[in-house]
C-alpha positions as a Python dict, from the first residue, in 0.01 Angstrom:
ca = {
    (1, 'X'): (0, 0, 0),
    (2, 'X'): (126, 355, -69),
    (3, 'X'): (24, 623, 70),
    (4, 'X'): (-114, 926, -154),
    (5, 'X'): (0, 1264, -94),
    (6, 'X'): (-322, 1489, 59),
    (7, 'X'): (-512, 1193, 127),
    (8, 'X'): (-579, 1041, 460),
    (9, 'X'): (-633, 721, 259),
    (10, 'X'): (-406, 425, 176),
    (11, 'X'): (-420, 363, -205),
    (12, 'X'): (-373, -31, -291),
    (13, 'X'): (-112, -84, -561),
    (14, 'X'): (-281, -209, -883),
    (15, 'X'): (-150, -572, -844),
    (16, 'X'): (-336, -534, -464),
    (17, 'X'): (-684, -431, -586),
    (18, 'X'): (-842, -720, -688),
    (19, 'X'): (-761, -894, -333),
    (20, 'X'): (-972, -662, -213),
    (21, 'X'): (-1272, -718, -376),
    (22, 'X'): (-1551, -961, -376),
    (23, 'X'): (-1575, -1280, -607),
    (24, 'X'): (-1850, -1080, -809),
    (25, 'X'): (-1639, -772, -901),
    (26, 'X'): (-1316, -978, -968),
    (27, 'X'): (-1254, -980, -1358),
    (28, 'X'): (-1217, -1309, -1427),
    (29, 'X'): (-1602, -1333, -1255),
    (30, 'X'): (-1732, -1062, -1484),
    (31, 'X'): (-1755, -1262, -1819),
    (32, 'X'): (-1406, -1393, -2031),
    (33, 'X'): (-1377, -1515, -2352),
    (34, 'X'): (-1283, -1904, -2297),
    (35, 'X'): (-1296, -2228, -2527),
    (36, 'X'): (-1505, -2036, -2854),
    (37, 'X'): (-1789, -1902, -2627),
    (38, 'X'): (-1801, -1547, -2380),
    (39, 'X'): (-1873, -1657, -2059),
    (40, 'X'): (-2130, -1406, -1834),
    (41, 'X'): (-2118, -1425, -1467),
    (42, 'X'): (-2491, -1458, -1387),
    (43, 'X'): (-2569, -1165, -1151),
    (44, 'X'): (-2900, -1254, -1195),
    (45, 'X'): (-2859, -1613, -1005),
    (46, 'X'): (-2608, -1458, -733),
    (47, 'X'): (-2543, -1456, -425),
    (48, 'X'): (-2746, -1763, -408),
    (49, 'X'): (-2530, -1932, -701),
    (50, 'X'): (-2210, -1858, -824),
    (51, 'X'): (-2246, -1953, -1182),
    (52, 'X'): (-2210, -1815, -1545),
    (53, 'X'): (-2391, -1820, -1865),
    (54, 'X'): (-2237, -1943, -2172),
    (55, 'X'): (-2280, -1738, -2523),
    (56, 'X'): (-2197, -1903, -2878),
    (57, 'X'): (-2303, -1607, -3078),
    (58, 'X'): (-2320, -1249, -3075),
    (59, 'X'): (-2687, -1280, -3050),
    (60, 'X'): (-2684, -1493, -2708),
    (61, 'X'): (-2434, -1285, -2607),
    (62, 'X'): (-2744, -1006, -2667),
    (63, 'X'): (-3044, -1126, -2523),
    (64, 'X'): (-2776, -1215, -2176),
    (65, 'X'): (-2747, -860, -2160),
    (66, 'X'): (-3070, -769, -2223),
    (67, 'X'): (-3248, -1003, -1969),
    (68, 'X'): (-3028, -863, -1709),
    (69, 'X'): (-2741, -1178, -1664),
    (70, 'X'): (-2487, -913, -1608),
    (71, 'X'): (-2502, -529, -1481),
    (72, 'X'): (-2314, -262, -1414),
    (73, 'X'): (-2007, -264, -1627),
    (74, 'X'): (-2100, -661, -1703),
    (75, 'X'): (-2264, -573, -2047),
    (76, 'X'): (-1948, -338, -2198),
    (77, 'X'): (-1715, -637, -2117),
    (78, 'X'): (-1922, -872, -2191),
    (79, 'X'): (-2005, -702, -2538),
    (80, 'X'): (-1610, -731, -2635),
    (81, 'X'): (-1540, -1028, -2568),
    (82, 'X'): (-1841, -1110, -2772),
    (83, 'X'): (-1616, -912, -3078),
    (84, 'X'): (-1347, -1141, -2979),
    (85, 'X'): (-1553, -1463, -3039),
    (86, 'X'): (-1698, -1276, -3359),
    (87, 'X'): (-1417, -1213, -3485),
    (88, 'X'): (-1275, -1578, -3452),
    (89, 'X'): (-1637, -1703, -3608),
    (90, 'X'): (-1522, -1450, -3890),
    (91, 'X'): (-1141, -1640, -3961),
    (92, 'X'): (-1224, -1760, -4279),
    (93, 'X'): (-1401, -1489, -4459),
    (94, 'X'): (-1229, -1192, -4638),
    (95, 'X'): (-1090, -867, -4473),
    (96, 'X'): (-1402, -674, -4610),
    (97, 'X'): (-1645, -966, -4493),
    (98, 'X'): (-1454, -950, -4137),
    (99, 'X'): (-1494, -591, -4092),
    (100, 'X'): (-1864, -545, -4199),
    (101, 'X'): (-1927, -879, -3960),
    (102, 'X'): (-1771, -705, -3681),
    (103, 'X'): (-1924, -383, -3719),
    (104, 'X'): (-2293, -568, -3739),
    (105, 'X'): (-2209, -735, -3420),
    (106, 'X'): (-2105, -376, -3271),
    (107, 'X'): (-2442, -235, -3376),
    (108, 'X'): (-2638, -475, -3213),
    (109, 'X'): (-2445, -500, -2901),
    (110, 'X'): (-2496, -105, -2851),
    (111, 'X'): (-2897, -170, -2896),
    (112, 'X'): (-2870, -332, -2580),
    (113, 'X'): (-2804, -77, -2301),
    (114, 'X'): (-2902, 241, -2510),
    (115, 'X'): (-2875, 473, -2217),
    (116, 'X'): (-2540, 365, -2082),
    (117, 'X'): (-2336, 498, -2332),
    (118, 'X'): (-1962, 338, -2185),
    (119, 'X'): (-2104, -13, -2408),
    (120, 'X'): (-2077, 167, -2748),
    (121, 'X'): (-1709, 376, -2664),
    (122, 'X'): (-1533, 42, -2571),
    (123, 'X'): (-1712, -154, -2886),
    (124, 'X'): (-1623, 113, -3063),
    (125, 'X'): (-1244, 105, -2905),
    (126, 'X'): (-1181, -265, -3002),
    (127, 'X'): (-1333, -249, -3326),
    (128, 'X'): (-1094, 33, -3479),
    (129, 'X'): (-850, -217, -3334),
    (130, 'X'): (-968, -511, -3498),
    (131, 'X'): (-963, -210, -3793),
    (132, 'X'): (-597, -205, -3762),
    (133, 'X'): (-507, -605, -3748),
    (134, 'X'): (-749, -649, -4033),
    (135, 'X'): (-508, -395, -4248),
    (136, 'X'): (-220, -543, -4139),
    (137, 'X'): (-310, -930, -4122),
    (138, 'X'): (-249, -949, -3765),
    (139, 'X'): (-477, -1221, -3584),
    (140, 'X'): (-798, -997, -3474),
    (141, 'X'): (-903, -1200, -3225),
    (142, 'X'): (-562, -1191, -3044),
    (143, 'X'): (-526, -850, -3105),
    (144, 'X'): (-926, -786, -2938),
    (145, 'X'): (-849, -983, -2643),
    (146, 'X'): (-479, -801, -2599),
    (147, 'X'): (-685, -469, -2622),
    (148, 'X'): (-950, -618, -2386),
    (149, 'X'): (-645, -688, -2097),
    (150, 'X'): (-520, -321, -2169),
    (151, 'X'): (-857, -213, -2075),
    (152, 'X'): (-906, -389, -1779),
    (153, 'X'): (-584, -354, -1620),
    (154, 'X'): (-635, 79, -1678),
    (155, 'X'): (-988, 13, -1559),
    (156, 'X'): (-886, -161, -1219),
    (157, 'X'): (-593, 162, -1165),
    (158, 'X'): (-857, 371, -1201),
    (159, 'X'): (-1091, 223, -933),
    (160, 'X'): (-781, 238, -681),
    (161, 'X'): (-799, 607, -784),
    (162, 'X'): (-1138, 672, -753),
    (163, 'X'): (-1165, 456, -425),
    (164, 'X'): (-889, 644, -257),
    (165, 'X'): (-1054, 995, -356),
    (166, 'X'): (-1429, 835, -230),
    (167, 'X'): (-1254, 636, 141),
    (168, 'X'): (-1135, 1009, 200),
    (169, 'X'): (-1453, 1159, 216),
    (170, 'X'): (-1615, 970, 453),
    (171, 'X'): (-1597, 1009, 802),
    (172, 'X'): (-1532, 753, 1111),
    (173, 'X'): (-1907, 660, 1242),
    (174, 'X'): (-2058, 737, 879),
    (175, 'X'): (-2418, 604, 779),
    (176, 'X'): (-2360, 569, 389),
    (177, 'X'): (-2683, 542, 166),
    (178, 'X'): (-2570, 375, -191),
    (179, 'X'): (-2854, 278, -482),
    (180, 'X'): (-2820, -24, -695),
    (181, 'X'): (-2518, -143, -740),
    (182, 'X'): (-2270, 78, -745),
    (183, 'X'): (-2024, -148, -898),
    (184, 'X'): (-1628, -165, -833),
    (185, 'X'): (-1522, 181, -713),
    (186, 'X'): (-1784, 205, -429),
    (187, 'X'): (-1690, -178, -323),
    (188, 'X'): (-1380, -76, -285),
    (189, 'X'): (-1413, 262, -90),
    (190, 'X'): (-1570, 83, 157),
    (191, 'X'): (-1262, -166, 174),
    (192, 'X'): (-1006, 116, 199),
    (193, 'X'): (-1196, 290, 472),
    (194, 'X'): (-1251, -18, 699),
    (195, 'X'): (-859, -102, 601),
    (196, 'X'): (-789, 298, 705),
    (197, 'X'): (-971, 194, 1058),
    (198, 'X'): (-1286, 381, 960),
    (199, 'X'): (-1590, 221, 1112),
    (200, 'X'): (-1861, 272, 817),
    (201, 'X'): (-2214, 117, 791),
    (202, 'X'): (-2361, 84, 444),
    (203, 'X'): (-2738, 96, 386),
    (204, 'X'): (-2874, -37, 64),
    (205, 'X'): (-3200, -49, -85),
    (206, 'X'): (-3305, -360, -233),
    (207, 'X'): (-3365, -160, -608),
    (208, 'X'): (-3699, -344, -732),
    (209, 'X'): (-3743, -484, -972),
    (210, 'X'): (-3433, -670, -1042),
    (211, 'X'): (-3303, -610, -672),
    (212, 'X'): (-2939, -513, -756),
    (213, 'X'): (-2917, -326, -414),
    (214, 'X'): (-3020, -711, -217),
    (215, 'X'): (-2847, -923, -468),
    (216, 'X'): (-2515, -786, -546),
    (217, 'X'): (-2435, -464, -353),
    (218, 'X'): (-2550, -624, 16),
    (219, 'X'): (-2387, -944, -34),
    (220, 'X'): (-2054, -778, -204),
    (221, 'X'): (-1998, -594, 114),
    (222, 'X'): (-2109, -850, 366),
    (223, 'X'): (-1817, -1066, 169),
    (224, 'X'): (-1495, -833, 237),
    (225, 'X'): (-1684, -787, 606),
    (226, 'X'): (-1831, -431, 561),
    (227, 'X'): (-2135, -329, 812),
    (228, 'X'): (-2437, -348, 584),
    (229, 'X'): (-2789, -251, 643),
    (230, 'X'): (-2998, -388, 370),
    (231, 'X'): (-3335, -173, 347),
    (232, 'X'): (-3673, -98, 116),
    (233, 'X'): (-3663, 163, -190),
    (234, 'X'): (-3931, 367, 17),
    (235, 'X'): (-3657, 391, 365),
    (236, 'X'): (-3413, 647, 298),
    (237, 'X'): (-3577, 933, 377),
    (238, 'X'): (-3644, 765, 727),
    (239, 'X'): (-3337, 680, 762),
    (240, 'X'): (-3232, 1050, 672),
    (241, 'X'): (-3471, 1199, 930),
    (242, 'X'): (-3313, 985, 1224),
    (243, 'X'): (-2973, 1085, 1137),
    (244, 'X'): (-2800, 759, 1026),
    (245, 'X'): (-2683, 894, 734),
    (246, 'X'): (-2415, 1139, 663),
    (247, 'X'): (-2300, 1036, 277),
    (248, 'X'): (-2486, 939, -12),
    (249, 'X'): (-2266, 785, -285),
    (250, 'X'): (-2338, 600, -597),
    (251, 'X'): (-2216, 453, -936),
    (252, 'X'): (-2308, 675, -1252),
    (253, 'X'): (-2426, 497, -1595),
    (254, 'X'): (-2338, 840, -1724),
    (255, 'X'): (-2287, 1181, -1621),
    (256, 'X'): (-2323, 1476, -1864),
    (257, 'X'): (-2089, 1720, -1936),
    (258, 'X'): (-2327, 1989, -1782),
    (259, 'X'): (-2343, 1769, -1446),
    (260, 'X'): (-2652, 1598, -1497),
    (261, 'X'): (-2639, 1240, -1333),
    (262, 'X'): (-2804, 928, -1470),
    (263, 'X'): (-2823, 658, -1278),
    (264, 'X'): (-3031, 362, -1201),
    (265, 'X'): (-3420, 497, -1164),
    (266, 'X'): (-3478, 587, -740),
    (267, 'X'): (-3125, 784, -747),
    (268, 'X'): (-3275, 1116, -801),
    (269, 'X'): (-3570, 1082, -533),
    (270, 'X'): (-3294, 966, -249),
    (271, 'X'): (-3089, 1306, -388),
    (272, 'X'): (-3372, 1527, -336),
    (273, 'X'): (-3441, 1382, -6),
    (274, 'X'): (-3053, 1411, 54),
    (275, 'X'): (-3028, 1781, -43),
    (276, 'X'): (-3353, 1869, 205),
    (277, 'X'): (-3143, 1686, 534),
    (278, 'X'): (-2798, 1870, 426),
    (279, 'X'): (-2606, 1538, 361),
    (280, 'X'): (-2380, 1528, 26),
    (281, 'X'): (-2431, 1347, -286),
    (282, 'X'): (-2153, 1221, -472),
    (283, 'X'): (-2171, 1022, -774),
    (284, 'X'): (-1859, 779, -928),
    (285, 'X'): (-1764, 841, -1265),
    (286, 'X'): (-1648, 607, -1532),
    (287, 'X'): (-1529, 873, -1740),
    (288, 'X'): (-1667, 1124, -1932),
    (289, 'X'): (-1886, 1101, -2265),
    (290, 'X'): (-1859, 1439, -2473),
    (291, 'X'): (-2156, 1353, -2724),
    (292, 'X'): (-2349, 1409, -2397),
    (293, 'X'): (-2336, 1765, -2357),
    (294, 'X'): (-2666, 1799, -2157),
    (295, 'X'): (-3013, 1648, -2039),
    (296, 'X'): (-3176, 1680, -2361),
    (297, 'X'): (-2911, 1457, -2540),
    (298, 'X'): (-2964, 1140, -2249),
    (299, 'X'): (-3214, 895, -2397),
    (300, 'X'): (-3336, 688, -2102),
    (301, 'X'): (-3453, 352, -2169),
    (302, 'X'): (-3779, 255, -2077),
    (303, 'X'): (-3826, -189, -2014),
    (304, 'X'): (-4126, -410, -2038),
    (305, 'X'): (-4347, -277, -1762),
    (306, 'X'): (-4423, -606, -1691),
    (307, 'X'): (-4084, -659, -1542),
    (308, 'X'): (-4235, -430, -1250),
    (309, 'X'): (-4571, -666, -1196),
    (310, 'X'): (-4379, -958, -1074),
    (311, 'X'): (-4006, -1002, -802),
    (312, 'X'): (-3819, -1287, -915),
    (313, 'X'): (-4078, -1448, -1067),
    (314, 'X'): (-4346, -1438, -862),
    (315, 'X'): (-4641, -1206, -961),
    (316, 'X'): (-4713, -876, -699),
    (317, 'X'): (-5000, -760, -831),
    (318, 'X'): (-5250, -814, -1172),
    (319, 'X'): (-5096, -883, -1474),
    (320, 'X'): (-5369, -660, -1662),
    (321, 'X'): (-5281, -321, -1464),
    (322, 'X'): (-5085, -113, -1659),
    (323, 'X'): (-4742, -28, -1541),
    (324, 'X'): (-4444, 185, -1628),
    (325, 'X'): (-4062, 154, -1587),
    (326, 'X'): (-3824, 355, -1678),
    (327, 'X'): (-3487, 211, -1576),
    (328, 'X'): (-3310, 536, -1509),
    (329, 'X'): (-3340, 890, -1377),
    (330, 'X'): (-3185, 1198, -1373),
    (331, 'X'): (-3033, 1415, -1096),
    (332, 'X'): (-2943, 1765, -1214),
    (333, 'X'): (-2610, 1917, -1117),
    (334, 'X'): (-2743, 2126, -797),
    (335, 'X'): (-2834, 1812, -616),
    (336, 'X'): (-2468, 1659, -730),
    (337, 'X'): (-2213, 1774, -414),
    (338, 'X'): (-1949, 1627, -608),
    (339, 'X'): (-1805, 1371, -908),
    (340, 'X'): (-1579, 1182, -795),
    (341, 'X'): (-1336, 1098, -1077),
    (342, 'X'): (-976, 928, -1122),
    (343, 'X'): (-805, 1317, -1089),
    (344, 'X'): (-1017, 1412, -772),
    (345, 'X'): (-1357, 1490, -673),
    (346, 'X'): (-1495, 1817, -901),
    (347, 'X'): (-1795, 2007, -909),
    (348, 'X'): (-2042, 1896, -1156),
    (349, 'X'): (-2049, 2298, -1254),
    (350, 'X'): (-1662, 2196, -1352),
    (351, 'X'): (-1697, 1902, -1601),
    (352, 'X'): (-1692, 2095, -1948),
    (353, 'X'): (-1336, 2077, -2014),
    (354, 'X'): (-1345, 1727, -1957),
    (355, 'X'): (-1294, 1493, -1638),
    (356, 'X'): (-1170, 1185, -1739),
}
C-alpha cells in the first residue's frame, strides 16, 4: 500500500486491488472469452449461485445482456469479448467480410443498453483495433483480447484512484446510503476505509425490480466484512430523518458534461431527499462522454413494464394493470455535491473541459 499525498487514505497498488474485492467484481467473474464461447457471470442467479452463462453467438451474447445476466459494467465487457468470439467465427471470410461482420455485431451490441453509453465507446475502441489487425493481417481476435487486458488492467488503476478519492470523504461513524449497485469503485471505498480503521455502515435499498441493491451490492460488502444494512426503496428518507446517514454515494451509468447524473431509476428521489437533510451526494464516474453535452441529449430507456408486476418471478399484483418503468433517472447538477473521478472529486459545474 502507498500512501497518496493529501489523502488520509491508503491507495492499494494495482497488483493489490483485486484482493480486495468480492468474487463478483473480480474480472475473471465478470464474463471472459474461454474455449469459442463469452462466458457471463450470472448476476442474476447470485449470491445464491455462483455460476455463469455461456454465449456461442453475438446474439446470445445479446439477449444475456438484455435479460439482465450481467449489470453494471458486465454488459461493456461482456459485449467485447463477444467481438473477440466474432471475430474468430469470422477467420475464414475476407478482410471486407470481417470488418462489416464485426461492425454488425457492434451495432447490435450497442442496442442493448441504449442509455449507458460506456457499451458503445469500448465496442467502438476494439473495433478500430480489430480495424488495424485487419489492415495489417495481424490475428484480430488476439489483437481484441490483448486490447480487452489493456482495458481492464487501466480500468482496475482507475478504481484504486477513484476509491482512494471516495474512502477520503467519509468520516469515522458514517451512515452511507448507496442505490443499486454501485459497482467496483464504491466496493472498494468501503474496503479502503474499513482497512484505514474507519468504522462505516452501508445501507442499501433492495432496487426493485431486479433487486441489484439485495443481490449484489449487500452481499458484495457483507463478503470483504463491511457493516451493511440492507433496506426498502421507500426507507431512505427515514433513515435521513433519524440521522443515520451522513454520505450518499453512488455509481453513474453516465454523467453529462453539464453535471446531470443518470443513474439507475430511485437515485434522483434519495438526492432530493438528501439535499432537504444537508447530507452530500456524490456520484462515481467512469469517465466522461462528450456527445453528452446535456439532459436533452440522455435517452433513457424505458423496459417491459411487466418486469415491474412480478419479483423474481413471482407475480405482486395483476398482470392486466398497466405499469411503467423507466430504468433510469436523472439528478441535475445542484443536487450533485461532487463527481468523484480518477483526478479528484470536481464540481459537476466543472466538467466541461473534460474529467476523465
Amino acid at each position: 500500500m502507498d500512501l497518496r499525498p493529501g489523502l488520509g487514505i491508503l491507495r492499494p497498488m494495482e497488483t493489490e486491488i483485486e484482493s480486495l474485492l468480492p468474487h463478483i467484481l473480480r474480472r475473471e467473474n465478470i464474463a471472459r472469452y474461454e474455449d469459442g464461447a463469452v462466458l457471463i457471470g450470472d448476476r442474476s442467479a447470485y449470491p445464491f449461485e455462483k455460476s455463469f452463462v455461456r454465449c456461442d453467438s453475438v446474439e446470445e451474447v445479446a439477449v444475456a445482456i438484455e435479460t439482465m445476466v450481467t449489470q453494471g459494467v458486465g454488459p461493456w465487457v461482456a459485449a467485447v469479448h463477444a467481438m473477440a468470439m466474432r471475430a474468430d467465427q469470422l477467420g475464414g471470410e475476407s478482410a471486407a467480410q470481417h470488418y462489416a461482420g464485426l461492425l454488425a455485431a457492434k451495432e447490435r451490441l450497442i442496442q442493448t443498453r441504449p442509455t449507458n453509453t460506456l457499451i458503445r465507446y469500448r465496442l467502438e475502441d476494439v473495433l478500430a483495433v480489430a480495424k488495424t489487425a485487419l489492415d495489417t493481417g495481424a490475428d484480430v481476435g488476439v489483437a481484441i483480447l490483448h486490447r480487452i487486458t489493456q482495458i481492464l488492467d487501466q480500468m482496475y488503476a482507475y478504481y484504486g484512484r477513484r476509491a482512494a478519492f471516495g474512502a477520503d470523504l467519509l468520516a469515522d461513524g458514517d451512515g452511507v446510503l448507496t442505490m443499486c449497485f454501485a459497482e467496483t469503485a464504491f466496493v472498494l471505498t468501503m474496503a479502503l476505509a474499513k482497512k484505514a480503521g474507519k468504522s462505516i455502515t452501508v445501507y442499501v435499498p433492495e432496487t426493485r425490480p431486479y433487486l441489484q441493491g439485495a443481490r449484489l451490492t449487500a452481499p458484495s460488502l457483507h463478503e470483504i466484512g463491511v457493516p451493511v444494512q440492507l433496506i426498502c426503496d421507500n426507507i431512505p428518507a427515514a433513515l435521513m430523518a433519524e440521522g443515520r446517514i451522513q454520505k450518499y454515494m453512488t455509481a453513474a451509468d453516465l454523467i453529462t458534461m453539464d453535471g446531470h447524473v443518470v443513474n439507475k431509476v430511485g437515485t434522483f428521489q434519495n438526492a432530493v431527499t438528501a439535499k432537504y437533510h444537508g447530507i452530500p451526494y456524490y456520484a462515481f464516474a467512469w469517465g466522461c462522454d462528450r456527445t453528452k453535452p446535456d439532459r436533452a441529449s440522455i435517452e433513457i430507456e424505458y423496459r417491459d413494464p411487466a418486469e415491474i408486476r412480478a419479483c423474481r418471478g413471482t407475480a405482486t399484483t395483476l398482470a392486466e394493470i398497466p405499469a411503467l418503468y423507466p430504468a433510469f433517472d436523472i439528478t441535475p447538477p445542484a443536487l450533485v455535491a461532487g463527481v468523484i473521478t480518477r483526478h479528484g472529486v470536481l464540481s459537476p459545474f466543472d466538467l466541461q473541459e473534460g474529467f476523465e
